[in-house]
C-alpha positions as CSV (number, residue, x, y, z in Angstrom):
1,X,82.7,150.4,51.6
2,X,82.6,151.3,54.9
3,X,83.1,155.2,56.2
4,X,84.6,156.2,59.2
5,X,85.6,159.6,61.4
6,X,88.8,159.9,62.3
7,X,88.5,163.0,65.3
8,X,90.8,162.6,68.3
9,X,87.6,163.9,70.7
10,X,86.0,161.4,69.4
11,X,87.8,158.4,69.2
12,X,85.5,156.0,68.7
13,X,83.9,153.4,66.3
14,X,81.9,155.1,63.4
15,X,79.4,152.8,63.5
16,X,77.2,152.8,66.7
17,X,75.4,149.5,66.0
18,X,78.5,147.5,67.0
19,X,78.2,146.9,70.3
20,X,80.8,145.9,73.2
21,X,79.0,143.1,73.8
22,X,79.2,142.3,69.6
23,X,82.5,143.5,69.0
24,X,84.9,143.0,72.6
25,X,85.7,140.2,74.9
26,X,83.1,136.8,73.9
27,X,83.0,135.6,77.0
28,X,82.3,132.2,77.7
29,X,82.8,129.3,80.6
30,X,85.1,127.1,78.7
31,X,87.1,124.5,80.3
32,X,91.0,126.0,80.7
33,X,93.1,125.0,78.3
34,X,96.5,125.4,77.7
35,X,97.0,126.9,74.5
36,X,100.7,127.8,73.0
37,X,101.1,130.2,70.1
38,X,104.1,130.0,68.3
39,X,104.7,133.6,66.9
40,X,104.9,137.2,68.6
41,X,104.3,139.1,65.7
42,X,100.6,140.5,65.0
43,X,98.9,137.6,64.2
44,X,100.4,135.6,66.9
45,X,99.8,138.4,69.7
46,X,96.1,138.8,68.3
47,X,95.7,134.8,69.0
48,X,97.3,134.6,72.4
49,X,94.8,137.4,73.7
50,X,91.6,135.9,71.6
51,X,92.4,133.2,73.7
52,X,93.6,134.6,76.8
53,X,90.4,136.3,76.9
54,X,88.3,133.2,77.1
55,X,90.2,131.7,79.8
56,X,93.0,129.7,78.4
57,X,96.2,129.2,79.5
58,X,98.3,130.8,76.7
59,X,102.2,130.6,76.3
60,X,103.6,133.1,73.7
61,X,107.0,131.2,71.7
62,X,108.8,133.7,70.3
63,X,112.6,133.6,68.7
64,X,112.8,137.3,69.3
65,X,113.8,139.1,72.6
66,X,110.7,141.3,71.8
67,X,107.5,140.5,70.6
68,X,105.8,143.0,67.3
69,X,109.4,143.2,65.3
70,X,108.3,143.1,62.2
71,X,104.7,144.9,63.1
72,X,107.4,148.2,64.4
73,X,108.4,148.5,60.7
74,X,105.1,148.3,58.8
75,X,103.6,151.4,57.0
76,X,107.1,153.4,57.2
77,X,106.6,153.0,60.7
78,X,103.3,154.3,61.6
79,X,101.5,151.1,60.7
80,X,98.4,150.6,58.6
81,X,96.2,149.1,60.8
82,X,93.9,148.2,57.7
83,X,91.6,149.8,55.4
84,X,88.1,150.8,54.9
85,X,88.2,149.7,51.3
86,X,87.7,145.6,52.1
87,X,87.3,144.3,48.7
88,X,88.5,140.9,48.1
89,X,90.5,141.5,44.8
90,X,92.8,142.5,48.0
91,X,93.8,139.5,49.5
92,X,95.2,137.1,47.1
93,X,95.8,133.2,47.8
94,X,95.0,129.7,45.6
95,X,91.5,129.8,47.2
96,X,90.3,133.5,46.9
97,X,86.9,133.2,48.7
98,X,89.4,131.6,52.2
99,X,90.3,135.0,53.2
100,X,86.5,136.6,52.8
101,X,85.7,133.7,55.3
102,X,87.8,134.1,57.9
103,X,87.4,138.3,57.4
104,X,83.4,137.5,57.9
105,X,84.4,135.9,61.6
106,X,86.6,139.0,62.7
107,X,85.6,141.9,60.3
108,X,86.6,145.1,59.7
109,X,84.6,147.2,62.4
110,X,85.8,144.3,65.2
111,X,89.1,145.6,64.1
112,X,88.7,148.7,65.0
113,X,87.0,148.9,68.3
114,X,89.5,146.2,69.1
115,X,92.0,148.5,69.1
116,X,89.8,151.6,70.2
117,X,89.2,149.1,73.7
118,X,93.2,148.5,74.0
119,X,93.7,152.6,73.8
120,X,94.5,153.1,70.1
121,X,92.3,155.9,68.7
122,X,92.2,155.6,65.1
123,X,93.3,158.3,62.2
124,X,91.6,157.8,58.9
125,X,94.0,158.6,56.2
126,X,91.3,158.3,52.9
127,X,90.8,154.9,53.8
128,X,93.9,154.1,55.6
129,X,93.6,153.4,59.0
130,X,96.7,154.4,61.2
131,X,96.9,155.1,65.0
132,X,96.5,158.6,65.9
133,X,100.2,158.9,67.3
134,X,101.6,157.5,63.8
135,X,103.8,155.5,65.9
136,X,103.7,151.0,64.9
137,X,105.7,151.0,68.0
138,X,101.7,152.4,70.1
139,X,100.1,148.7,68.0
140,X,103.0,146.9,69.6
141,X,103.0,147.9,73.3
142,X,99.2,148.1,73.6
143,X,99.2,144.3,72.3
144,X,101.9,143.3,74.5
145,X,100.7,145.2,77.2
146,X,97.1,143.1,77.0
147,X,98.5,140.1,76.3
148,X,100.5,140.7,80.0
149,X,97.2,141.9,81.0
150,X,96.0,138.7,80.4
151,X,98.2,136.4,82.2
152,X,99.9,135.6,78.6
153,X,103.5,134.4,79.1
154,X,106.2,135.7,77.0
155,X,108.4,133.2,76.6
156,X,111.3,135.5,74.1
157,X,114.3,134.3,73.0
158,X,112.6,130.7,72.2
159,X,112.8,129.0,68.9
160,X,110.4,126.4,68.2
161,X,112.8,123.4,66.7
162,X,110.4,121.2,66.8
163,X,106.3,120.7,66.7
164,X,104.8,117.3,68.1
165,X,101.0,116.2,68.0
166,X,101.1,113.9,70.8
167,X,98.6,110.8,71.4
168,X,96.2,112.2,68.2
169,X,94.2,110.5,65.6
170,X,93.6,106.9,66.3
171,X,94.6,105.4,62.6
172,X,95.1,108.9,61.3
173,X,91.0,108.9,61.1
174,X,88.8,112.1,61.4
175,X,84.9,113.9,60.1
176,X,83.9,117.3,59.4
177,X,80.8,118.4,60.7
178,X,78.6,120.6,59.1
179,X,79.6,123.3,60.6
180,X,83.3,123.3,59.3
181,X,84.7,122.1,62.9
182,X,86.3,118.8,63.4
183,X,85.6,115.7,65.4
184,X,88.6,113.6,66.5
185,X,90.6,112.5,69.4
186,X,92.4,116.0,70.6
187,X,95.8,115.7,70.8
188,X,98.4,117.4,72.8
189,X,101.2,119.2,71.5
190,X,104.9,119.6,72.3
191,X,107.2,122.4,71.2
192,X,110.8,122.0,71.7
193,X,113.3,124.9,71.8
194,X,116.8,125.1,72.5
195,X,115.9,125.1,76.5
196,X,112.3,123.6,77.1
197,X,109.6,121.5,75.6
198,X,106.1,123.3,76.4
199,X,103.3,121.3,76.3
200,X,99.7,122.7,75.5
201,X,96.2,121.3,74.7
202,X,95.9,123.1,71.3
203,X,98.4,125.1,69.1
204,X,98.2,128.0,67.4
205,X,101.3,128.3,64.6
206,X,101.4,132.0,63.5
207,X,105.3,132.0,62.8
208,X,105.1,134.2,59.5
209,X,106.4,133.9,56.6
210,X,110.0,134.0,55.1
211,X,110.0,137.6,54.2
212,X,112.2,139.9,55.8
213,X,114.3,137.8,57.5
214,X,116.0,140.4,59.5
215,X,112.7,140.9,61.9
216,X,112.9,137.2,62.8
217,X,111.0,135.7,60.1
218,X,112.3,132.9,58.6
219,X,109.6,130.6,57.6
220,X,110.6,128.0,59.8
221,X,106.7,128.0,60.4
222,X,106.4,126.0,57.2
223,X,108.6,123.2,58.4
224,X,106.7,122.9,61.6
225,X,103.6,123.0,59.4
226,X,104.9,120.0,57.1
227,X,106.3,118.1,59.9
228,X,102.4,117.8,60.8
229,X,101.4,116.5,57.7
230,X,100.4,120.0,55.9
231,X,100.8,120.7,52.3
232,X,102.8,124.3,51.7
233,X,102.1,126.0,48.7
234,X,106.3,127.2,47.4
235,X,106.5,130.5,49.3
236,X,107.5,133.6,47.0
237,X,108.5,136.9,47.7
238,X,106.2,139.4,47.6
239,X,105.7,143.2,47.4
240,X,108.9,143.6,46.0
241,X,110.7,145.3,43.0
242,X,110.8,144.2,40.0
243,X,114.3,143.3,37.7
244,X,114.6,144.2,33.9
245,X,116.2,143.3,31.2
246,X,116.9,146.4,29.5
247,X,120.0,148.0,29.9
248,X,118.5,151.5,29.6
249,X,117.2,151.5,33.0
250,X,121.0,152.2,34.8
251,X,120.3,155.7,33.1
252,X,116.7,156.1,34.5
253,X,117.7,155.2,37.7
254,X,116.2,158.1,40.5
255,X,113.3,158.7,38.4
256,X,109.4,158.6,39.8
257,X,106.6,159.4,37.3
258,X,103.0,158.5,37.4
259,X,102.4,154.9,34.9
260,X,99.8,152.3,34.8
261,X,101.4,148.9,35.1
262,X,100.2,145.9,33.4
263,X,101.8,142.4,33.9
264,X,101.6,139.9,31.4
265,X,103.0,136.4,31.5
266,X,103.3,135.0,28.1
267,X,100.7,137.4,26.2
268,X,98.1,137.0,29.3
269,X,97.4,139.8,31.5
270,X,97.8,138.8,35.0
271,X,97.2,142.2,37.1
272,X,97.5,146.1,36.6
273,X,97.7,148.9,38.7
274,X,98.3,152.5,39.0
275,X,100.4,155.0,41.0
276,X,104.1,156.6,41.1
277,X,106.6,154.2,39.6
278,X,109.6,154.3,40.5
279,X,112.8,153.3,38.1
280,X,115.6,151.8,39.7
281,X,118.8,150.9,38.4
282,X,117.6,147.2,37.3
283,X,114.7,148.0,36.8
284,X,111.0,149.2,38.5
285,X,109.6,150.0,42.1
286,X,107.1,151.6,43.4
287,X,103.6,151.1,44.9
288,X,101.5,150.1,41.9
289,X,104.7,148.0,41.2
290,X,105.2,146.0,44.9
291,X,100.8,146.0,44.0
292,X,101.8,143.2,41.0
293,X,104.6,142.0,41.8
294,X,103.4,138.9,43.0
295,X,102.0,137.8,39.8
296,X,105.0,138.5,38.2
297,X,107.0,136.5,40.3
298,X,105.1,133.2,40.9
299,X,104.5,133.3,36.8
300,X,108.8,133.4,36.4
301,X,108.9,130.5,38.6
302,X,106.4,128.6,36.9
303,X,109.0,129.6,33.6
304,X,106.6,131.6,31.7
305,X,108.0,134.9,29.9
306,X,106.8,137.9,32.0
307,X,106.8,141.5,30.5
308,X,105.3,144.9,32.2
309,X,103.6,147.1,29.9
310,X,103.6,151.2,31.1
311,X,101.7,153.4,30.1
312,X,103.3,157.0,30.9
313,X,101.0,159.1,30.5
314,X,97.5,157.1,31.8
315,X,95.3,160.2,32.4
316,X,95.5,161.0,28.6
317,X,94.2,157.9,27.6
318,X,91.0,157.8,29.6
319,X,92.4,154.9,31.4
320,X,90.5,154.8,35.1
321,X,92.5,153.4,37.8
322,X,92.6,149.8,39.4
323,X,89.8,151.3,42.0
324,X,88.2,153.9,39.2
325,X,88.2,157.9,41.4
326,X,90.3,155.9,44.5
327,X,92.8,157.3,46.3
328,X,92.7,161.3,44.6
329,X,93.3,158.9,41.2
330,X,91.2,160.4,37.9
331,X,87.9,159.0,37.0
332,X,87.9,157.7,33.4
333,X,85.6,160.3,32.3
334,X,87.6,163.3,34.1
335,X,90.6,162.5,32.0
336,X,91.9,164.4,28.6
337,X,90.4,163.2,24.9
338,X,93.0,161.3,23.7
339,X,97.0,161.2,23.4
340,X,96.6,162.0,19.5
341,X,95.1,164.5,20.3
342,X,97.2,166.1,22.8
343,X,100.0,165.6,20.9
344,X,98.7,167.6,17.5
345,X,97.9,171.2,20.0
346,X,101.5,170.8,21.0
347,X,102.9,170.3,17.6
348,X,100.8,173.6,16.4
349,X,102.9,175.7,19.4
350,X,105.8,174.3,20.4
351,X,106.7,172.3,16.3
352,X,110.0,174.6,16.7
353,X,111.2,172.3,19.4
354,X,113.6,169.8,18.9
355,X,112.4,166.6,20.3
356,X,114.4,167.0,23.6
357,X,112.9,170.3,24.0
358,X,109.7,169.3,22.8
359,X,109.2,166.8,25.5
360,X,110.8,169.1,28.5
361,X,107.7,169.7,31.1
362,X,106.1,166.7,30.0
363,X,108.8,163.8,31.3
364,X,112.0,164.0,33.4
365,X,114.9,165.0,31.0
366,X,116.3,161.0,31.5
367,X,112.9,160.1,30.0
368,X,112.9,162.2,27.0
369,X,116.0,160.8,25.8
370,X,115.0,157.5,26.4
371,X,111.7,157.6,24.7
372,X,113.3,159.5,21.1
373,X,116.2,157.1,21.0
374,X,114.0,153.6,21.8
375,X,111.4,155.4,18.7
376,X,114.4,156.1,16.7
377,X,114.0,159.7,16.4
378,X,117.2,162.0,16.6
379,X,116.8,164.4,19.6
380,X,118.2,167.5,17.5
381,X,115.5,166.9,15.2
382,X,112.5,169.2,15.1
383,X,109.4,168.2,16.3
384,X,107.8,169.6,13.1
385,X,109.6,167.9,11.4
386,X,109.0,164.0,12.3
387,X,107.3,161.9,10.2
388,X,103.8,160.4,10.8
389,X,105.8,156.4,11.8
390,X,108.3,158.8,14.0
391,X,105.2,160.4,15.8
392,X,103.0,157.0,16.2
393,X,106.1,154.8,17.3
394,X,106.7,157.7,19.9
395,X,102.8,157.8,21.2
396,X,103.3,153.7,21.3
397,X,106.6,153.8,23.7
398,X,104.5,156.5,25.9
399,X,101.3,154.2,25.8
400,X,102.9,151.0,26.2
401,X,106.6,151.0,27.5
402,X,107.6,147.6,27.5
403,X,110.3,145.5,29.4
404,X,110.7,142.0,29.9
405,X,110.8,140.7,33.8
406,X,113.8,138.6,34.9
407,X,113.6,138.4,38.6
408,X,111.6,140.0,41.7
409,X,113.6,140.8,45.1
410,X,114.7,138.5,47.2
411,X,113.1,137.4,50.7
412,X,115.4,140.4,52.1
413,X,113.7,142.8,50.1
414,X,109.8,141.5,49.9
415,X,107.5,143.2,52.5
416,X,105.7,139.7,52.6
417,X,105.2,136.4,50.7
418,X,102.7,134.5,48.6
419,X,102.8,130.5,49.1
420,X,102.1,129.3,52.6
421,X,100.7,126.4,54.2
422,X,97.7,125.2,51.6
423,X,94.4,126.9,52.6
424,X,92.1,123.7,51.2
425,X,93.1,122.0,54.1
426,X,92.4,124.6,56.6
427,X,88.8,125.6,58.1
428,X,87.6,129.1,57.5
429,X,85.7,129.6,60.1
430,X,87.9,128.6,62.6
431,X,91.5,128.2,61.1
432,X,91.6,125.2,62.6
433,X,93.8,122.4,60.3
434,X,91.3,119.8,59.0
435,X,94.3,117.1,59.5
436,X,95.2,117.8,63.0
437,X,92.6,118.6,65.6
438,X,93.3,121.1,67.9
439,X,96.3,122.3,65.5
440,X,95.4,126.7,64.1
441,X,97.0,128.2,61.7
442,X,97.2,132.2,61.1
443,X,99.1,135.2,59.4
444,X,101.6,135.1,56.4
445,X,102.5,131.4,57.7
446,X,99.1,130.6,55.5
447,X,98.1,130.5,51.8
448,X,96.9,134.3,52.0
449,X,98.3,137.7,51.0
450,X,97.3,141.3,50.9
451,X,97.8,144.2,48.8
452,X,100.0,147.2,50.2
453,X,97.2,149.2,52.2
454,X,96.8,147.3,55.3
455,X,95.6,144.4,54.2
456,X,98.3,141.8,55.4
457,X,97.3,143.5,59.1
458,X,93.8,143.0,58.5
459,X,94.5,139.1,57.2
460,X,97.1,139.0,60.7
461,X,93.8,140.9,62.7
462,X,91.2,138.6,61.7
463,X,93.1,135.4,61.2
464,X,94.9,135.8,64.6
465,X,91.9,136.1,66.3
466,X,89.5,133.8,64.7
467,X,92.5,130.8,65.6
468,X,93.1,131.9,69.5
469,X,88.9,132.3,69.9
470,X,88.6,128.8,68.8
471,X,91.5,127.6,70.0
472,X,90.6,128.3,73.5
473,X,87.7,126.1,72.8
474,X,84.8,129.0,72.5
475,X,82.9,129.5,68.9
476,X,82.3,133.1,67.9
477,X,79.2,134.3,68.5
């Protein structure tokens, strides 16, 4: 894990080892070529500079009048630039080592004194990297603001309706080196929009997803995408909410409590997590929710049965979180001996109690209820006076509070999606398609997605730059 400072006077990369010259501009004396990047969100901006900076002619296609939309809404508005915490467990995808590939060409420190070069001084939030001002609207103008630098242009208020590979591929024939790149006849591309058709030399589609539609993203990438032959993996909302069958859930609606969420589909655990849950009206929110969500959801549409398992009280149990001592959560062995336990000193002071009373300080009143009438235990009756099946069907509900999953929120709801164009047939180390030469691919339009924490930027960051680098003809170095 890496370890940062986060000091306005300093405002500067933690590590002095990385270098300008390993971390900034690669220069290079590359032909110009004309490169057009379809997408102004952060992936897209991140490839129209990568390239931009090694000489290339880039034209931005945006649908938006501005570029950075949906980038001015992530992290509540301060935006998470990424995370010091890079494990892979936190980018998810059908190929799980892709996203550690492309992270290995633009990594984590390049990140940051990217950003530290463009004027962004960086606060460190346990982990969580946010610009000092707090502000995603500081990411967005300091991209734009290079990308203008540059000589980008900003073509806004362009749709791309249609994506042509033009004189390419001579019997639809083509190698891979060793190296991952390809060999072929290079083809030129046309994008059509309502107004224009722009013509460039290579292509870099980082159009998003089809989450949150209302910043512009439609997933009209993946069409382009297929048009050119790709393979797209059914696209799925994503950090989202989570529906329930129970009907008890209307009357624990506003409540947030500290769980451990498990998700199984048909017996199997899929994923778990940890954090404040939230219960909603239909069902459950929250962080650790949005964490699993995604498992959930692509296992209902494969027609599996999907329940979440709770447990309410996690920190009894000796149950360490996802990242055991992460995030102010309890290590395993700072935790209490045992709900049993617990439960017996309570009975010896507070037996007197009823059951509603008996509970009060240790769940929301809405909870109490809920937990005595799902164990079947009157909530007048006296705590002393359960019986030993009252007590251990109560410690189960608290332990493991099941409900079955019917649904996850819609596109309108998800923060991102999982699905995307396939990764198998897309080049790591380059993002370059291995049908169509000269044809990058980059963001949530791909096969990749990231735990809440940053980690979509940091898949937009590295992904965005690793296509416009190579798509302006100059390998990494």
């Amino acid at each position: 894990m890496f370890s940062g400072r986060s000091d306005l006077a300093s405002c500067e990369i933690w590590n002095p080892d990385v270098s300008a010259e390993a971390c900034g501009r690669r220069t290079g004396t590359a032909v110009m070529k004309r490169v057009l990047v379809i997408g102004g969100g952060a992936s897209g901006l991140m490839a129209a500079i990568a390239a931009a900076e090694q000489g290339a002619k880039v034209t931005l296609l945006e649908r938006n009048r501005q570029v950075g939309k949906k980038l001015l809404v992530t992290g509540n508005g301060r935006c998470n630039l990424t995370n010091l915490d890079q494990e892979l467990s936190h980018y998810r995808g059908g190929e799980p080592g892709f996203a550690a590939a492309v992270l290995r060409e633009f990594s984590l420190p390049e990140t940051w004194y990217f950003f530290e070069r463009l004027g962004i001084c960086i606060r460190n939030r346990n982990g969580y990297l946010y610009p000092y001002s707090d502000q995603a609207s500081s990411v967005a103008d300091v991209l734009r603001m290079e990308a203008e630098h540059l000589g980008v242009k900003l073509a806004l208020g362009n749709q791309v309706l249609e994506l042509r590979a033009v004189g390419e591929m001579e019997g639809n024939s083509r190698t891979e080196r060793s190296s991952g790149t390809v060999q072929n006849s290079m083809p030129r591309f046309e994008a059509r929009t309502e107004s224009w058709t722009y013509e460039g030399d290579a292509c870099v589609l980082a159009a998003g997803s089809a989450a949150a539609p209302a910043t512009g993203s439609d997933g009209s990438g993946y069409a382009l995408a297929k048009s050119l032959g790709h393979r797209i993996i059914k696209p799925l909302p994503a950090l989202v909410a989570l529906r329930c069958r129970e009907r008890f859930f209307e009357r624990l609606a506003g409540l947030r409590m500290e769980a451990s969420v498990r998700i199984l589909a048909d017996g199997k655990e899929l994923a778990r997590d940890w954090g404040e849950v939230q219960f909603t009206k239909t069902g459950i929110s929250g962080i650790p929710v949005f964490q699993v969500s995604r498992y959930a959801v692509r296992a209902l549409d494969e027609g599996r049965r999907v329940e979440a398992r709770l447990n309410l009280l996690p920190q009894l149990e000796g149950e360490a979180s996802p990242i055991e001592g992460s995030a102010g959560k309890p290590r395993a062995a700072e935790c209490g001996p045992g709900l049993e336990y617990f439960f017996q000193k309570r009975l010896q002071s507070g037996g007197y109690k009823t059951g509603e009373q008996f509970l009060t300080g240790l769940f929301p009143g809405k909870m109490s209820l809920c937990l005595l009438e799902r164990a079947g235990i009157p909530k007048g009756k006296r705590a002393a006076d359960w019986s030993r099946e009252e007590l251990q069907g109560l410690l189960r509900l608290i332990r493991d509070f099941r409900t079955e999953i019917t649904a996850g929120g819609s596109f309108e709801q998800a923060q991102v999606c999982s699905g995307g164009v396939d990764t198998a047939q897309i080049c790591p180390q380059t993002m370059e398609s291995r049908i169509v030469p000269g044809f990058y691919l980059a963001g949530e339009a791909v096969d990749i997605d990231g735990a809440c924490g940053g980690y979509n930027l940091q898949w937009a960051w590295s992904s965005g730059y690793v296509a416009g680098l190579h798509a302006a003809g100059q390998a990494a170095t």
